[in-house]
BAMIRO-618385 format. One record per residue: y, z, x of N, C-alpha, C in turn; residue in three letters; residue number from 1. Coordinates in nm, 3 decimals. Layout:
// residues N
n_v Y	n_w Z	n_u X	ca_v Y	ca_w Z	ca_u X	c_v Y	c_w Z	c_u X	vexlum ALA	roba NUM
...
END
This chain:
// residues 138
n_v 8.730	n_w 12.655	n_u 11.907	ca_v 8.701	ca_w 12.550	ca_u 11.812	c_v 8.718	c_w 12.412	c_u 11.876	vexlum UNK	roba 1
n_v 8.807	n_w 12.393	n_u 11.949	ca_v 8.824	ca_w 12.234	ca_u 12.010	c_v 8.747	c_w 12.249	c_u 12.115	vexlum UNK	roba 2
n_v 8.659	n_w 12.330	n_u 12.202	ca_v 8.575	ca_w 12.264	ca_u 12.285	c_v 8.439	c_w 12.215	c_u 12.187	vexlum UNK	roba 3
n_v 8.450	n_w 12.330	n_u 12.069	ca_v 8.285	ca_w 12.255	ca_u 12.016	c_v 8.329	c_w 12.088	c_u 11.966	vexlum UNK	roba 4
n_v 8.455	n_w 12.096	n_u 11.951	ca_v 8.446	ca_w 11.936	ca_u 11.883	c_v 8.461	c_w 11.847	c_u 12.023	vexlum UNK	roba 5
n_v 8.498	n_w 11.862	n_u 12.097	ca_v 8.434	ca_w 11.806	ca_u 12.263	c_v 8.337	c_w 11.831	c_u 12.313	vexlum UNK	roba 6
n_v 8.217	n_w 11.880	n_u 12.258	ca_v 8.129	ca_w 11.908	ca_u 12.277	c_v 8.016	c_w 11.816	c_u 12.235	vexlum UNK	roba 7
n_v 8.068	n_w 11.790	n_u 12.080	ca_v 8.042	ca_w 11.712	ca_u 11.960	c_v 8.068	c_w 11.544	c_u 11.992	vexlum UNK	roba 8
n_v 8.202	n_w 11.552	n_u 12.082	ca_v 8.239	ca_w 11.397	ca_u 12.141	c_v 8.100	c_w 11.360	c_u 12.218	vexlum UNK	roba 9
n_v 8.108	n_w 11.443	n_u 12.294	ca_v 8.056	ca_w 11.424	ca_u 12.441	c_v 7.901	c_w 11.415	c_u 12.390	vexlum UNK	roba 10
n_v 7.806	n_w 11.480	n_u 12.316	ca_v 7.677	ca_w 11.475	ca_u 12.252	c_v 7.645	c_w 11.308	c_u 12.215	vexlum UNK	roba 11
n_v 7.733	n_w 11.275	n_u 12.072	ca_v 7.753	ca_w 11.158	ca_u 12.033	c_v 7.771	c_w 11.071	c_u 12.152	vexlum UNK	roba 12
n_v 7.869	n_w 11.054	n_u 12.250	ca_v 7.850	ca_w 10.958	ca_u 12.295	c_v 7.723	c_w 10.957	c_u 12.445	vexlum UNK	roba 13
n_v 7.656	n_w 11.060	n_u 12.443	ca_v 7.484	ca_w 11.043	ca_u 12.543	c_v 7.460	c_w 10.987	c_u 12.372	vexlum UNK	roba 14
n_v 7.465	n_w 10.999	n_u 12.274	ca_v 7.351	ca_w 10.982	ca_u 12.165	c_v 7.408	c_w 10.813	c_u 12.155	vexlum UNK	roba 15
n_v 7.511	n_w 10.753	n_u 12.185	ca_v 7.506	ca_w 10.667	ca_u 12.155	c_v 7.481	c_w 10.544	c_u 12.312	vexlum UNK	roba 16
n_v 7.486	n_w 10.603	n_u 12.419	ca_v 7.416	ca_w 10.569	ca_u 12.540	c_v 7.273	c_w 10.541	c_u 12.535	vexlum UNK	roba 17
n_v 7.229	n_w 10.628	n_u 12.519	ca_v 7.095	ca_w 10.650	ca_u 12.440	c_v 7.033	c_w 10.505	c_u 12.376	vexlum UNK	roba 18
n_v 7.135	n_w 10.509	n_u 12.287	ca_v 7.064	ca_w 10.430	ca_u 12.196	c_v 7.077	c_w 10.312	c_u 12.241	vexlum UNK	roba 19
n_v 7.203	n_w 10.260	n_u 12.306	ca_v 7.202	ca_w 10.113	ca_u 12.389	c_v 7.132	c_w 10.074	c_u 12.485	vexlum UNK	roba 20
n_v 7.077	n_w 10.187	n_u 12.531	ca_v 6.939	ca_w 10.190	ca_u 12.671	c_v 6.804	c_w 10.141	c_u 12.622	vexlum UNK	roba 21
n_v 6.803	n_w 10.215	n_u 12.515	ca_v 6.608	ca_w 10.189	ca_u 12.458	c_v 6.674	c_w 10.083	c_u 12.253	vexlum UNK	roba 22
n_v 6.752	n_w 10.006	n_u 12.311	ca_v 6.773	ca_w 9.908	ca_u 12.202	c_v 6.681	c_w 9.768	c_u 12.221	vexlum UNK	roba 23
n_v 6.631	n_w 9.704	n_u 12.145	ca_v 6.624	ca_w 9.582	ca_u 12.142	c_v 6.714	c_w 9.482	c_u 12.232	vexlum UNK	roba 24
n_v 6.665	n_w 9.350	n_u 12.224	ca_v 6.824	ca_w 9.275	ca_u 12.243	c_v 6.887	c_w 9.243	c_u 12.174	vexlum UNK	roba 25
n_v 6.818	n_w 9.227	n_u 12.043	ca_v 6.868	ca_w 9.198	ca_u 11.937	c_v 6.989	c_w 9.306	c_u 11.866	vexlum UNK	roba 26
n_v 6.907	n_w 9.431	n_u 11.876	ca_v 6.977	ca_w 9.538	ca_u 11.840	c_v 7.102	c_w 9.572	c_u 11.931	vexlum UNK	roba 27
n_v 7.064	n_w 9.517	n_u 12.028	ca_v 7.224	ca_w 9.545	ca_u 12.123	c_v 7.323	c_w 9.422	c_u 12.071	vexlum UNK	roba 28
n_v 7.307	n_w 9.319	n_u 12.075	ca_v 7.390	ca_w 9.233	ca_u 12.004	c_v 7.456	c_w 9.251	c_u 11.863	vexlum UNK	roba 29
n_v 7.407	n_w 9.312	n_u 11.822	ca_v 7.439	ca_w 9.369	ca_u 11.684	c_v 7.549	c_w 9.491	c_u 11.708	vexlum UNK	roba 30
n_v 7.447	n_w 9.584	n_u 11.804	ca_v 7.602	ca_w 9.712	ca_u 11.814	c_v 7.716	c_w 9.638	c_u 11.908	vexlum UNK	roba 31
n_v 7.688	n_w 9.540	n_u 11.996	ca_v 7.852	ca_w 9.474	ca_u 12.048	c_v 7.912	c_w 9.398	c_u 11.929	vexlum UNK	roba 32
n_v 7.858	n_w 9.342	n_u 11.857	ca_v 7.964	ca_w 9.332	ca_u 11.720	c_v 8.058	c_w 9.399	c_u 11.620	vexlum UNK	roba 33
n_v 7.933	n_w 9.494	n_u 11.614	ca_v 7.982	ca_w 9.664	ca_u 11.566	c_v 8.066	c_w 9.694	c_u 11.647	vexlum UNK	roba 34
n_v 8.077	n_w 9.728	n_u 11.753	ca_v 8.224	ca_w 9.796	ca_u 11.844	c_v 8.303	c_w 9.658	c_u 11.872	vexlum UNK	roba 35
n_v 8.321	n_w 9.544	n_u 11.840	ca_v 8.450	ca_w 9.469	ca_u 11.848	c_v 8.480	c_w 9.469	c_u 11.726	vexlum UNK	roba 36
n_v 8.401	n_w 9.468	n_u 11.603	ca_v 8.494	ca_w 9.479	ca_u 11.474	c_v 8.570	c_w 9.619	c_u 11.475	vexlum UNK	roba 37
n_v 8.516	n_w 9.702	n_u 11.524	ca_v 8.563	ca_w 9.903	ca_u 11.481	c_v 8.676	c_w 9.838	c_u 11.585	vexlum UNK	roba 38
n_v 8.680	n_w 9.805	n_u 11.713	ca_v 8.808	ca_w 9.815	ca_u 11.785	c_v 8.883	c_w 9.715	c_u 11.739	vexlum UNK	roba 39
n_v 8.869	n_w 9.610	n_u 11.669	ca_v 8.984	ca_w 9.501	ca_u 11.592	c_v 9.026	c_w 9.576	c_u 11.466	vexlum UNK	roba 40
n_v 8.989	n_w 9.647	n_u 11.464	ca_v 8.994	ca_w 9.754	ca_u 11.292	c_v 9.112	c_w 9.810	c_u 11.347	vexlum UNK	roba 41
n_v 9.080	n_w 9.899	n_u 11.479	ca_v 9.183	ca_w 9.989	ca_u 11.533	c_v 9.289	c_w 9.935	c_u 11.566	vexlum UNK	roba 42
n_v 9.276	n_w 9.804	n_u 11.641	ca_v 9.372	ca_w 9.788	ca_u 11.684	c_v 9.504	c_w 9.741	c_u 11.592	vexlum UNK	roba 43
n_v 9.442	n_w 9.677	n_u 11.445	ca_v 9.515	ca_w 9.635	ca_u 11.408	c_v 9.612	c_w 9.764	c_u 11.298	vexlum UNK	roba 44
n_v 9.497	n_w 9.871	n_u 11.265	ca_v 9.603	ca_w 9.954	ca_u 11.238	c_v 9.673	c_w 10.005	c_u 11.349	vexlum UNK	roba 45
n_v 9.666	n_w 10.055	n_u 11.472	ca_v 9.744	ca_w 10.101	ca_u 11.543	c_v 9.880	c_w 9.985	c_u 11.562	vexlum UNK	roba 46
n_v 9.896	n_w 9.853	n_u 11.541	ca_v 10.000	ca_w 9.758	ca_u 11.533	c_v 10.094	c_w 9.807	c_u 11.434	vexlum UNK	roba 47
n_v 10.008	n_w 9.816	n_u 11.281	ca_v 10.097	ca_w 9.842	ca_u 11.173	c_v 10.139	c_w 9.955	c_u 11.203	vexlum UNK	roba 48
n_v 10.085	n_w 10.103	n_u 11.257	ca_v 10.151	ca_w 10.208	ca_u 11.269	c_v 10.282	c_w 10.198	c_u 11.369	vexlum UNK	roba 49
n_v 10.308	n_w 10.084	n_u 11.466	ca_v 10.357	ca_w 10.095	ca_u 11.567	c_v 10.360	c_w 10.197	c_u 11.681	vexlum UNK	roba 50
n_v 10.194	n_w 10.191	n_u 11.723	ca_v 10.158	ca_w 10.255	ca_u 11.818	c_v 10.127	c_w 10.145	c_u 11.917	vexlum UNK	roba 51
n_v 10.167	n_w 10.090	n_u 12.002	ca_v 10.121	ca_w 10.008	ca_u 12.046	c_v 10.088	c_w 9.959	c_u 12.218	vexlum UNK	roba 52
n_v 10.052	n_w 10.098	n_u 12.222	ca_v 9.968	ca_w 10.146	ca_u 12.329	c_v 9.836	c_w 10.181	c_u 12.271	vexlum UNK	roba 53
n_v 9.764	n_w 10.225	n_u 12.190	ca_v 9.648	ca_w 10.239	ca_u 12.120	c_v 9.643	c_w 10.108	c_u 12.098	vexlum UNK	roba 54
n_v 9.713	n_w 10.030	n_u 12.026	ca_v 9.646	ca_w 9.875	ca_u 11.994	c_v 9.621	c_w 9.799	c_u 12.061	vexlum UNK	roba 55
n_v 9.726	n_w 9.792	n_u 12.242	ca_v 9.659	ca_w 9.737	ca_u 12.329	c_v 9.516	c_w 9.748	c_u 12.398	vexlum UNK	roba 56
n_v 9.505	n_w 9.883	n_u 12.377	ca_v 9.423	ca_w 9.942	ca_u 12.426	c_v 9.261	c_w 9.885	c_u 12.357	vexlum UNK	roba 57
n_v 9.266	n_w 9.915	n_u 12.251	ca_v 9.195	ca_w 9.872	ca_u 12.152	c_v 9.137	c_w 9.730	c_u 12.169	vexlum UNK	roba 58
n_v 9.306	n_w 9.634	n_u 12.170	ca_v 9.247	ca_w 9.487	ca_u 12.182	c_v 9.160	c_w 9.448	c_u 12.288	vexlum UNK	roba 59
n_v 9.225	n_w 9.557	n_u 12.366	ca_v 9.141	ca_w 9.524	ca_u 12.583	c_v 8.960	c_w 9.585	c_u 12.518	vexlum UNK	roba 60
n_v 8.941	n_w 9.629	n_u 12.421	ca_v 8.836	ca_w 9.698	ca_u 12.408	c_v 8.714	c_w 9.600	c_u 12.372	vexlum UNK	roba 61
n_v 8.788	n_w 9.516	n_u 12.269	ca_v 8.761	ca_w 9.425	ca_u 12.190	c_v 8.703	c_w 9.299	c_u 12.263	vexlum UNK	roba 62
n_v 8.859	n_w 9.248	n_u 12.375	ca_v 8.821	ca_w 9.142	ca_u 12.455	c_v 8.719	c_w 9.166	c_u 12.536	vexlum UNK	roba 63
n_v 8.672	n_w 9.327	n_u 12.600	ca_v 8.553	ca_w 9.315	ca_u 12.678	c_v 8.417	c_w 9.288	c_u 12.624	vexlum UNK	roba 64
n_v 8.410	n_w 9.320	n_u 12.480	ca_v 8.312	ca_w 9.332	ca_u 12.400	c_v 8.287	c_w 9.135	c_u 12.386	vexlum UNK	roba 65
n_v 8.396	n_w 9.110	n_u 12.371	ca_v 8.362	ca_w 8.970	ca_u 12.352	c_v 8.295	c_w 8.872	c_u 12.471	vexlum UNK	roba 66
n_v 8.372	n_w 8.947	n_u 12.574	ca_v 8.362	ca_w 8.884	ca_u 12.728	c_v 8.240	c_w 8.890	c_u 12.733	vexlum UNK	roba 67
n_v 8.178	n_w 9.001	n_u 12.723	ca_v 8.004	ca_w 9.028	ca_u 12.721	c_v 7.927	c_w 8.943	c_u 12.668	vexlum UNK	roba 68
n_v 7.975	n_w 8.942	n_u 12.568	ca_v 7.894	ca_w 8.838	ca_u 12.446	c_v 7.890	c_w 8.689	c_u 12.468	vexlum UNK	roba 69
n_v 7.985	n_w 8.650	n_u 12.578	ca_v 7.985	ca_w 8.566	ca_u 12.662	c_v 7.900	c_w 8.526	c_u 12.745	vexlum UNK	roba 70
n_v 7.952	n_w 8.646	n_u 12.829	ca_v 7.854	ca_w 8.635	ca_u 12.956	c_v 7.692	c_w 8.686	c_u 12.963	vexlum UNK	roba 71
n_v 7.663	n_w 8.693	n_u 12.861	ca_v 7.483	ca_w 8.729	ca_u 12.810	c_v 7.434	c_w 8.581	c_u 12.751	vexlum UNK	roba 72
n_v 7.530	n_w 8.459	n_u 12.736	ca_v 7.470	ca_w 8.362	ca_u 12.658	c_v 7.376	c_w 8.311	c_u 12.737	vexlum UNK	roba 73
n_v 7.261	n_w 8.256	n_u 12.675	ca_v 7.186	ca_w 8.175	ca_u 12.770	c_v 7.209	c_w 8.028	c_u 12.742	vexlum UNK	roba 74
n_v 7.244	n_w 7.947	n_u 12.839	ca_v 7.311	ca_w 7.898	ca_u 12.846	c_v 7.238	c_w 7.712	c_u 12.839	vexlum UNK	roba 75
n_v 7.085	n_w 7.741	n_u 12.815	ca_v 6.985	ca_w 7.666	ca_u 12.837	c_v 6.940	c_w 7.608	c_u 12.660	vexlum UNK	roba 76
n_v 6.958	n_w 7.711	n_u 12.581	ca_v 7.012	ca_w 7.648	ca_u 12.432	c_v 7.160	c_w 7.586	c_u 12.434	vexlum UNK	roba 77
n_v 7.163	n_w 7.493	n_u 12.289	ca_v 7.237	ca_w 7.404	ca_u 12.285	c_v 7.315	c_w 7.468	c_u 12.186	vexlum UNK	roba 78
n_v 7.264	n_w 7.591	n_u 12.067	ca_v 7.323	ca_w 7.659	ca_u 12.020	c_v 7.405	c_w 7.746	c_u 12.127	vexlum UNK	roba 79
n_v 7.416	n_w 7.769	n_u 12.228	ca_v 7.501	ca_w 7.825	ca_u 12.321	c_v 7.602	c_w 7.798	c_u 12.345	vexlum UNK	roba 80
n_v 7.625	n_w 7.661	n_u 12.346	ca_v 7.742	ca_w 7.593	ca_u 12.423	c_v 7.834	c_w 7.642	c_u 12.289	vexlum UNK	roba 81
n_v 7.753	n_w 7.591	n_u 12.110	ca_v 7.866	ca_w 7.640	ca_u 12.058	c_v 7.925	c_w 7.768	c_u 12.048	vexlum UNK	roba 82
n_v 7.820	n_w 7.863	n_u 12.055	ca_v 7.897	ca_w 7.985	ca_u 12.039	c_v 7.982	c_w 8.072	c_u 12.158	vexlum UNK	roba 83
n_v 7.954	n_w 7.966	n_u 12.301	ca_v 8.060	ca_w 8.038	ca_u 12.351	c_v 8.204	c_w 7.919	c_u 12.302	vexlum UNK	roba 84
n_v 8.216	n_w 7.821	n_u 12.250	ca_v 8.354	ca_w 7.809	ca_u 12.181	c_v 8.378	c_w 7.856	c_u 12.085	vexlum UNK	roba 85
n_v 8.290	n_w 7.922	n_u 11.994	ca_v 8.387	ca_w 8.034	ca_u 11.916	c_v 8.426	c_w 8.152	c_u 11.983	vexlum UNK	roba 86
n_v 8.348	n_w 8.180	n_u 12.034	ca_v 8.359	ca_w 8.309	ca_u 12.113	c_v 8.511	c_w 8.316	c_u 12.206	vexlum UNK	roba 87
n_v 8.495	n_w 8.163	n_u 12.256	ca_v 8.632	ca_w 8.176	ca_u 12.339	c_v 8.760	c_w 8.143	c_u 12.198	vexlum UNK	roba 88
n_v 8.723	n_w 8.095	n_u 12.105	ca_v 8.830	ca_w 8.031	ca_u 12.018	c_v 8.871	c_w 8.243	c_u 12.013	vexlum UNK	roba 89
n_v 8.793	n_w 8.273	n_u 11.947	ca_v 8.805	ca_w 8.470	ca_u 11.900	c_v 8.861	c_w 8.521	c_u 11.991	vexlum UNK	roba 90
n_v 8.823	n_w 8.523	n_u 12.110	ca_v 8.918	ca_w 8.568	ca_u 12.252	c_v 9.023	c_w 8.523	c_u 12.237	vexlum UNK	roba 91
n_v 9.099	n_w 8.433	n_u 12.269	ca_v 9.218	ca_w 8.374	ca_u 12.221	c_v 9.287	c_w 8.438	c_u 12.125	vexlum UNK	roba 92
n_v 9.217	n_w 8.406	n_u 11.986	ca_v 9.297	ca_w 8.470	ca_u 11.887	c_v 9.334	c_w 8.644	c_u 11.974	vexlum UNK	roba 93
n_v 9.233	n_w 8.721	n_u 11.962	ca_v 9.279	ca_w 8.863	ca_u 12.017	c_v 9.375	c_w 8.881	c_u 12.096	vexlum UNK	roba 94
n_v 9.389	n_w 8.773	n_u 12.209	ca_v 9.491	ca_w 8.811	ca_u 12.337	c_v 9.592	c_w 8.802	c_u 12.274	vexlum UNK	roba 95
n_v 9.621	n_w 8.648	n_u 12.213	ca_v 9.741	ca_w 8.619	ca_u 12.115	c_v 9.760	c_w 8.772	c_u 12.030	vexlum UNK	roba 96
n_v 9.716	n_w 8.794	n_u 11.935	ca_v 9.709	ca_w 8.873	ca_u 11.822	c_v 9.771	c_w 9.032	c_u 11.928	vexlum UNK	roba 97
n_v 9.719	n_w 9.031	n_u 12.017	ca_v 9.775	ca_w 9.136	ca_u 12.116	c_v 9.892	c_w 9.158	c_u 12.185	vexlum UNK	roba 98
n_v 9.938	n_w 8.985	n_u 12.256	ca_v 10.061	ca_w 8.970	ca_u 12.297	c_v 10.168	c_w 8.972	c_u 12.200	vexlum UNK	roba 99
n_v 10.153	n_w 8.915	n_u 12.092	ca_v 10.219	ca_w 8.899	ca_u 11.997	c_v 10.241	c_w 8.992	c_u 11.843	vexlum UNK	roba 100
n_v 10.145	n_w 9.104	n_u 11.867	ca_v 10.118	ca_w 9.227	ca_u 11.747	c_v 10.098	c_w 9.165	c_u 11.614	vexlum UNK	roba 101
n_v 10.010	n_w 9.074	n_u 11.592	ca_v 10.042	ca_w 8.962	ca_u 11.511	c_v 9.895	c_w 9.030	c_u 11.418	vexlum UNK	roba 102
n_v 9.845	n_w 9.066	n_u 11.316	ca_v 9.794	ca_w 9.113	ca_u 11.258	c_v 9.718	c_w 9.020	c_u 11.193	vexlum UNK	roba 103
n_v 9.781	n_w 8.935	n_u 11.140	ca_v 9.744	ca_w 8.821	ca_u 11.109	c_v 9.609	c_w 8.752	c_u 11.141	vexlum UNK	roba 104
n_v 9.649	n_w 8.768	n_u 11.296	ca_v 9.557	ca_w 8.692	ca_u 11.413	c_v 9.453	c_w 8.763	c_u 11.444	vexlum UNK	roba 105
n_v 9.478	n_w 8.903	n_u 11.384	ca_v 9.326	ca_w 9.015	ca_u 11.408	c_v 9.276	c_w 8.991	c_u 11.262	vexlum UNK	roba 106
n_v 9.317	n_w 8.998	n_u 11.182	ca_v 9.219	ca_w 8.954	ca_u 11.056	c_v 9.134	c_w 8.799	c_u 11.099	vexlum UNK	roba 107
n_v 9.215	n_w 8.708	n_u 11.125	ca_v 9.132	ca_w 8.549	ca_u 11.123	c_v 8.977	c_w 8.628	c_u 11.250	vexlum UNK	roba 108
n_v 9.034	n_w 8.688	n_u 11.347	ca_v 8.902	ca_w 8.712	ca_u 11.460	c_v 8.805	c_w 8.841	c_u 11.391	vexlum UNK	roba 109
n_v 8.835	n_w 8.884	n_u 11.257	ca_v 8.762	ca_w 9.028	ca_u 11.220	c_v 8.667	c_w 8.895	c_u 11.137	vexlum UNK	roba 110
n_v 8.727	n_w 8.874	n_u 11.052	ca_v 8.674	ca_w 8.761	ca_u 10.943	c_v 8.559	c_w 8.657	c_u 11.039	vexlum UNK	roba 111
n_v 8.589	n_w 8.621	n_u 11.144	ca_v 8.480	ca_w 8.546	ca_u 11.234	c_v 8.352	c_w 8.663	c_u 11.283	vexlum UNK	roba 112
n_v 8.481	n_w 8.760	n_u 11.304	ca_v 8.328	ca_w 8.837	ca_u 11.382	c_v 8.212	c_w 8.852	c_u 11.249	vexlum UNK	roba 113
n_v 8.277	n_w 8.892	n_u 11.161	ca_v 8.189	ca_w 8.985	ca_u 11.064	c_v 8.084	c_w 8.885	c_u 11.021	vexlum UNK	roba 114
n_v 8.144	n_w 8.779	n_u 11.005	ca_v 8.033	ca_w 8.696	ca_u 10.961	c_v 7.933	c_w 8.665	c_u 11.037	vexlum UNK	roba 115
n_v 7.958	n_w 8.670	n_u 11.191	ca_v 7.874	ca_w 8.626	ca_u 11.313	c_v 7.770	c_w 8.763	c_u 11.284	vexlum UNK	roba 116
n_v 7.800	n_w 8.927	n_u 11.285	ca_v 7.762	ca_w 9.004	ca_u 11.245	c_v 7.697	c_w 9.010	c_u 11.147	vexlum UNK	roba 117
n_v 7.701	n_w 9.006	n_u 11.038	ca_v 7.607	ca_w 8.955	ca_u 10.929	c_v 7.483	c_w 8.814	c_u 10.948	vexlum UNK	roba 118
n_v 7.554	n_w 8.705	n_u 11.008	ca_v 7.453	ca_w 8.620	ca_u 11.000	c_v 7.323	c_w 8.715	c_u 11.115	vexlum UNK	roba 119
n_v 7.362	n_w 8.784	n_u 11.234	ca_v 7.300	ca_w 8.828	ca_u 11.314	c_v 7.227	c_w 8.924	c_u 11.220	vexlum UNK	roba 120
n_v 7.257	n_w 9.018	n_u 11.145	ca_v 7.184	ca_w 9.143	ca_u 11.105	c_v 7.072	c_w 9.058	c_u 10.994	vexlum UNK	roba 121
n_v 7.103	n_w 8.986	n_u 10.944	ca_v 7.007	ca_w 8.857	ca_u 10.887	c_v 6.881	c_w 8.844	c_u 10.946	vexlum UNK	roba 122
n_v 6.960	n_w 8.779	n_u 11.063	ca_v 6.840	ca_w 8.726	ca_u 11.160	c_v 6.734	c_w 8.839	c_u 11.207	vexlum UNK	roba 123
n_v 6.799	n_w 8.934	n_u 11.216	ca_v 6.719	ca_w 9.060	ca_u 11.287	c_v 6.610	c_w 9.084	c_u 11.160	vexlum UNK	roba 124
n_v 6.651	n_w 9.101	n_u 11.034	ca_v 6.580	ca_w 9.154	ca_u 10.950	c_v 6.428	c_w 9.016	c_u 10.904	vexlum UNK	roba 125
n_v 6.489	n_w 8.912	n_u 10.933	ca_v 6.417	ca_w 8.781	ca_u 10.918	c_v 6.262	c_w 8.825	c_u 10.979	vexlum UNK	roba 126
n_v 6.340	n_w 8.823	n_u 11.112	ca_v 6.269	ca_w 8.814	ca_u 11.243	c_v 6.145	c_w 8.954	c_u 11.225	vexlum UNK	roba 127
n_v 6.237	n_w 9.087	n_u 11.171	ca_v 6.121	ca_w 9.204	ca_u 11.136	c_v 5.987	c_w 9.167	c_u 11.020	vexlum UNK	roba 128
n_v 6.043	n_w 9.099	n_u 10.911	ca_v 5.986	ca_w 9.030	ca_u 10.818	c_v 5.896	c_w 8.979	c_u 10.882	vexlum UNK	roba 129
n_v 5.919	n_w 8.840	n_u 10.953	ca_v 5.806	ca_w 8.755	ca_u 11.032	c_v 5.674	c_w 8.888	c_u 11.083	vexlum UNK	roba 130
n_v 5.750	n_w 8.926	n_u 11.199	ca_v 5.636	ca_w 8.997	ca_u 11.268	c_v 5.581	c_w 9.106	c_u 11.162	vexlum UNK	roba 131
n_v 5.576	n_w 9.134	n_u 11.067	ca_v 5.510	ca_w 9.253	ca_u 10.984	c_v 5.431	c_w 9.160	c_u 10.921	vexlum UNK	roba 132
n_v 5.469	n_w 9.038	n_u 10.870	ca_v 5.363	ca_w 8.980	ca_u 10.791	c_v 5.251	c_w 8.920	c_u 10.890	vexlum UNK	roba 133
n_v 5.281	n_w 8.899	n_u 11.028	ca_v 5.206	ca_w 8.862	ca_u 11.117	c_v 5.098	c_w 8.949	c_u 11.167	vexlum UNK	roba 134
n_v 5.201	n_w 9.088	n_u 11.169	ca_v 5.092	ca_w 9.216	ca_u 11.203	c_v 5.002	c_w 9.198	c_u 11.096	vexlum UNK	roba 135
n_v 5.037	n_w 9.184	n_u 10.969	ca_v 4.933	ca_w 9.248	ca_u 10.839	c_v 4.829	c_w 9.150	c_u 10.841	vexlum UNK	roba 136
n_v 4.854	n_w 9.024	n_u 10.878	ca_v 4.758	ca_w 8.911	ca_u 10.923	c_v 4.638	c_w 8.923	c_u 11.037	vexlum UNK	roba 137
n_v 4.625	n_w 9.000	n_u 11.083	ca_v 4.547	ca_w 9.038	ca_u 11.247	c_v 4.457	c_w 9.152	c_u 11.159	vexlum UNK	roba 138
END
């Protein structure tokens, strides 16, 4: 029974390789939001449980996800410059929120992400909108 559910791990994550390979860019920006909120989720219950080797772990998960989201900005928009200072303000909070098991400090960076996440899943759906009414136009 526990190799099929390692079996089951191991499937899911080619299925979710997969899907970050033949994604959009858009759609990839969206799932690195998705996996820094799920790992700020974790980490912050693993704090309250006082596990806190899972929560570090978690936060390091989080900060790479962010680091990325960083280092993909293009840097030639002017909307850029701001969002890598939130981006770095959110980093911050996490390391803090990490050094310090401060829970607190993972809600204020969940509450930023989600919204960055939402305004993004917005945009994506905007953007599908546009081009369908454009297709139906041709």
């Amino acid at each position: 029974m526990l190799a099929s559910y390692a079996n089951a791990g191991t499937q899911y994550n080619q299925y979710r390789q997969q899907s970050a390979m033949t994604a959009a860019p858009g759609e990839l920006t969206l799932m690195l939001y998705d996996g820094c909120i799920k790992d700020l989720k974790l980490a912050r219950m693993y704090i309250e449980e006082k596990d806190l080797h899972l929560a570090n772990e978690n936060s390091k998960k989080a900060q790479a996800i962010l680091d990325e989201l960083m280092r993909t900005l293009d840097m030639q928009y002017p909307i850029a410059a701001q969002m890598m200072n939130l981006y770095e303000f959110i980093f911050g909070l996490v390391v803090q929120s990490n050094v310090k098991k401060d829970v607190g400090m993972i809600d204020t960076a969940l509450e930023l992400i989600i919204e960055l996440r939402d305004a993004w899943q917005q945009a994506i759906r905007l953007n599908r909108q546009r081009a369908g009414a454009a297709a139906s136009q041709v």
